[in-house]
C-alpha positions as CSV (number, residue, x, y, z in Angstrom):
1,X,-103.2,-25.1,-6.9
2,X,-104.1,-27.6,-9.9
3,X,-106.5,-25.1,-11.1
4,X,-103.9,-22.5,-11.2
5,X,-101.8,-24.6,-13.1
6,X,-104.7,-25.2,-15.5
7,X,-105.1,-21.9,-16.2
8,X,-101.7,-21.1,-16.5
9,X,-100.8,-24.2,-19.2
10,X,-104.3,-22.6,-20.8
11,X,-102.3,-19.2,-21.1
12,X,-99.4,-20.6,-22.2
13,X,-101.3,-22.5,-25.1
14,X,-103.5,-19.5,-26.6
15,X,-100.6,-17.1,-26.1
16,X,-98.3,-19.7,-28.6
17,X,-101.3,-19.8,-30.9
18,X,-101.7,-16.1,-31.5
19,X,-97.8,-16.2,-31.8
20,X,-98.2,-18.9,-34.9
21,X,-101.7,-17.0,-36.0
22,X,-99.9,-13.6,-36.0
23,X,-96.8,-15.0,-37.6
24,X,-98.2,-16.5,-41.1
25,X,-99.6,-13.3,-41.7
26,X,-96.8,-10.9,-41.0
27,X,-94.9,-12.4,-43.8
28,X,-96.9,-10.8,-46.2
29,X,-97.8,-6.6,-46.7
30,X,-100.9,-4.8,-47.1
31,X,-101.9,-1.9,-49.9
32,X,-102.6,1.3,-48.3
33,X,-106.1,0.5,-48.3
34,X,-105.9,-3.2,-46.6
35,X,-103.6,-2.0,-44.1
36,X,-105.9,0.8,-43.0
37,X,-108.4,-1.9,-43.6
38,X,-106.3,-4.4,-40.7
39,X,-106.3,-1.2,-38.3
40,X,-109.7,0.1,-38.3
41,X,-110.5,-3.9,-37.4
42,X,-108.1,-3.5,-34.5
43,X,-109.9,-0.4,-33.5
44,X,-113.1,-2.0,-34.0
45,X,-112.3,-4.7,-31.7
46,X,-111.2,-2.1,-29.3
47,X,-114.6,-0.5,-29.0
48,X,-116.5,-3.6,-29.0
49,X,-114.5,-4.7,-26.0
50,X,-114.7,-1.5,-24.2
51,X,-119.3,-1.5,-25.4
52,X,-118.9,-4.5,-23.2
53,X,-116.7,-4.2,-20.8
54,X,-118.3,-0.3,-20.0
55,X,-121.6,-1.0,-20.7
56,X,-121.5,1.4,-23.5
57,X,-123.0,-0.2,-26.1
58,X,-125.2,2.3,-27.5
59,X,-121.6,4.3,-28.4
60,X,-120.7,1.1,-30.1
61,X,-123.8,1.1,-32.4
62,X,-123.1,4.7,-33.2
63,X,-119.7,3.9,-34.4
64,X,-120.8,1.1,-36.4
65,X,-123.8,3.4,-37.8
66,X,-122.3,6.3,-38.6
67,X,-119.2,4.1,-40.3
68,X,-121.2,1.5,-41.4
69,X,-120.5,2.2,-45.4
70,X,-116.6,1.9,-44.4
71,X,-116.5,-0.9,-42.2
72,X,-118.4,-2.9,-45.0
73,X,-115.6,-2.0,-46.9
74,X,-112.9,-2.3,-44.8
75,X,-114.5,-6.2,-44.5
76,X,-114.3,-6.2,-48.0
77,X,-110.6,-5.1,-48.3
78,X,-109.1,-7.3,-45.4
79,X,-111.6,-11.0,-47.5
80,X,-109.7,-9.9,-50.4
81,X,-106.3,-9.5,-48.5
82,X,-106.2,-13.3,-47.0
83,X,-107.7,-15.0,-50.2
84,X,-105.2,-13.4,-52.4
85,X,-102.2,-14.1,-50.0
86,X,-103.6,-17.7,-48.8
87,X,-105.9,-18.8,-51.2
88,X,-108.4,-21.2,-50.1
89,X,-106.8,-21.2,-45.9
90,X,-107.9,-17.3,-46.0
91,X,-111.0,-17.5,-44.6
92,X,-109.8,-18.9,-41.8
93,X,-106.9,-17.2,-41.5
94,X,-109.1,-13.9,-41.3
95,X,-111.5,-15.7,-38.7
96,X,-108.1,-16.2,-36.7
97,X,-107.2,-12.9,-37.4
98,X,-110.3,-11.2,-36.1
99,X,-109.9,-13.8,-33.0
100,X,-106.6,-12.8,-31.9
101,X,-107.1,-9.1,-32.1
102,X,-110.0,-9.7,-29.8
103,X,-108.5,-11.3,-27.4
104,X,-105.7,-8.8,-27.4
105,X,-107.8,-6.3,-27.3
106,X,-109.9,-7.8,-23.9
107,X,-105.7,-8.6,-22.7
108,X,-105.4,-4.5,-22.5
109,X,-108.5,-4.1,-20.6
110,X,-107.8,-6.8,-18.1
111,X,-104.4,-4.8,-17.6
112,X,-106.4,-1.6,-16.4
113,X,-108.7,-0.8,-13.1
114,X,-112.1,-0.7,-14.8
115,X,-112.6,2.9,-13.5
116,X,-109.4,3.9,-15.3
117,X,-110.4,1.5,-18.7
118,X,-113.7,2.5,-19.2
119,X,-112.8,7.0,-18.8
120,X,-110.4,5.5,-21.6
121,X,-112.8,3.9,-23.5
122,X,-115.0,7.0,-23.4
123,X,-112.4,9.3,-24.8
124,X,-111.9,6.8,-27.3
125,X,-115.3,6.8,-28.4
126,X,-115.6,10.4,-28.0
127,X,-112.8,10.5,-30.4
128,X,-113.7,8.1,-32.5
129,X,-117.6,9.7,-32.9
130,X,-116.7,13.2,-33.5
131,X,-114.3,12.1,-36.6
132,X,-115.4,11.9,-40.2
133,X,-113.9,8.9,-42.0
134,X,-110.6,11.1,-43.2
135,X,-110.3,11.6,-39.0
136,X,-111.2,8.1,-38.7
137,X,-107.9,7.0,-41.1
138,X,-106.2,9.4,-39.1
139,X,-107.5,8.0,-36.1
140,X,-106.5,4.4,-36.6
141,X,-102.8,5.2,-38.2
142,X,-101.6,6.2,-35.1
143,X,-99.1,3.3,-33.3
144,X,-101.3,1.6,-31.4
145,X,-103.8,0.8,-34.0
146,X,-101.2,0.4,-37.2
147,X,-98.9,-2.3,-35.0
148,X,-101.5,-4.1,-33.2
149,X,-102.6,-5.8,-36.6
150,X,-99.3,-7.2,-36.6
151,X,-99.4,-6.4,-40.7
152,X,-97.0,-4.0,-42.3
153,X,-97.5,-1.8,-45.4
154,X,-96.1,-2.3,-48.7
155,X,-93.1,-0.6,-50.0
156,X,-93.9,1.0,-53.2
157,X,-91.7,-2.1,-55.0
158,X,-93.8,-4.5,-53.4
159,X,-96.7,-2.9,-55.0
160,X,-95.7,-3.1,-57.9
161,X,-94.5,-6.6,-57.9
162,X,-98.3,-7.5,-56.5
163,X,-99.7,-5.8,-59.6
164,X,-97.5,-7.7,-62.2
C-alpha cells in the first residue's frame, strides 16, 4: 500500500513539472522553421521510444541516417529558439524540453497492449522511411506531432515584431 502511494505522489510530482516545463515555453511562438523544428523532435522521440520499446532499433538508425543532415538542423533551429527566448536558462530549458516529450512519448506507449503499440510503431516507421524530407514536414505537421510540442507558430505580426 505505501509503495503505491509512493508511486502515486511520484506521478503527481513529474506530471506538475512537465505542466510548469511545458508552460514557460508556450508563452512564446516558433518561425516556421523552429516549429517544424519542435515537431520533428516530438516525432523523433516517438521512434526512439517505439526502437526500444519494439526492439526496432535498426529502423531507428535508418531514420536518423537517412535524416541525419535535417535533424542536425532541426537541433540547430530548436538551440537557437530557447537561447533567443531565454537567454542564458535556454539550455536547460531545451534539456527539459527534450525530457518532457520523452516521457510523453513513453506515457502513450504504456497506454497501448505492446502487440497493438509496436504494429503502430511499424507503420510509423514505414511512414516515416519511405518519406523524403518535404514528406517528412508533412509528416510531422499533422496534430499529433504539431500539438505535442506544446509550441505554437507565429502569426505573421509576431514575425515581424521578432525581426525588428
Amino acid at each position: 500500500m505505501e509503495k503505491c502511494r509512493r508511486l502515486a505522489r511520484i506521478a503527481v510530482a513529474v506530471t506538475a513539472l512537465q505542466f510548469v516545463a511545458s508552460t514557460v515555453w508556450a508563452d512564446t511562438c516558433a518561425s516556421p522553421a523552429e516549429k517544424t523544428a519542435f515537431n520533428t523532435r516530438v516525432l523523433q522521440s516517438e521512434l526512439m521510444v517505439a526502437a526500444l520499446s519494439c526492439g526496432e532499433n535498426a529502423r531507428y538508425n535508418s531514420f536518423v541516417q537517412k535524416f541525419e543532415p535535417e535533424l542536425i538542423a532541426n537541433g540547430k533551429a530548436l538551440r537557437g529558439y530557447f537561447a533567443r527566448n531565454y537567454g542564458k536558462s535556454g539550455e536547460d530549458l531545451l534539456d527539459r524540453f527534450i525530457t518532457r516529450i520523452a516521457n510523453n512519448a513513453a506515457t502513450r506507449r504504456m497506454q497501448q497492449p505492446m502487440p497493438q503499440y509496436c504494429a503502430s510503431a511499424v507503420t510509423l516507421f514505414a511512414s516515416v522511411l519511405a518519406s523524403d524530407v518535404s514528406g517528412l514536414h508533412s509528416l510531422v505537421s499533422q496534430r499529433m506531432f504539431s500539438e505535442a510540442s506544446g509550441v505554437s507558430a507565429c502569426t505573421v505580426e509576431a514575425l515581424r515584431d521578432q525581426t525588428n
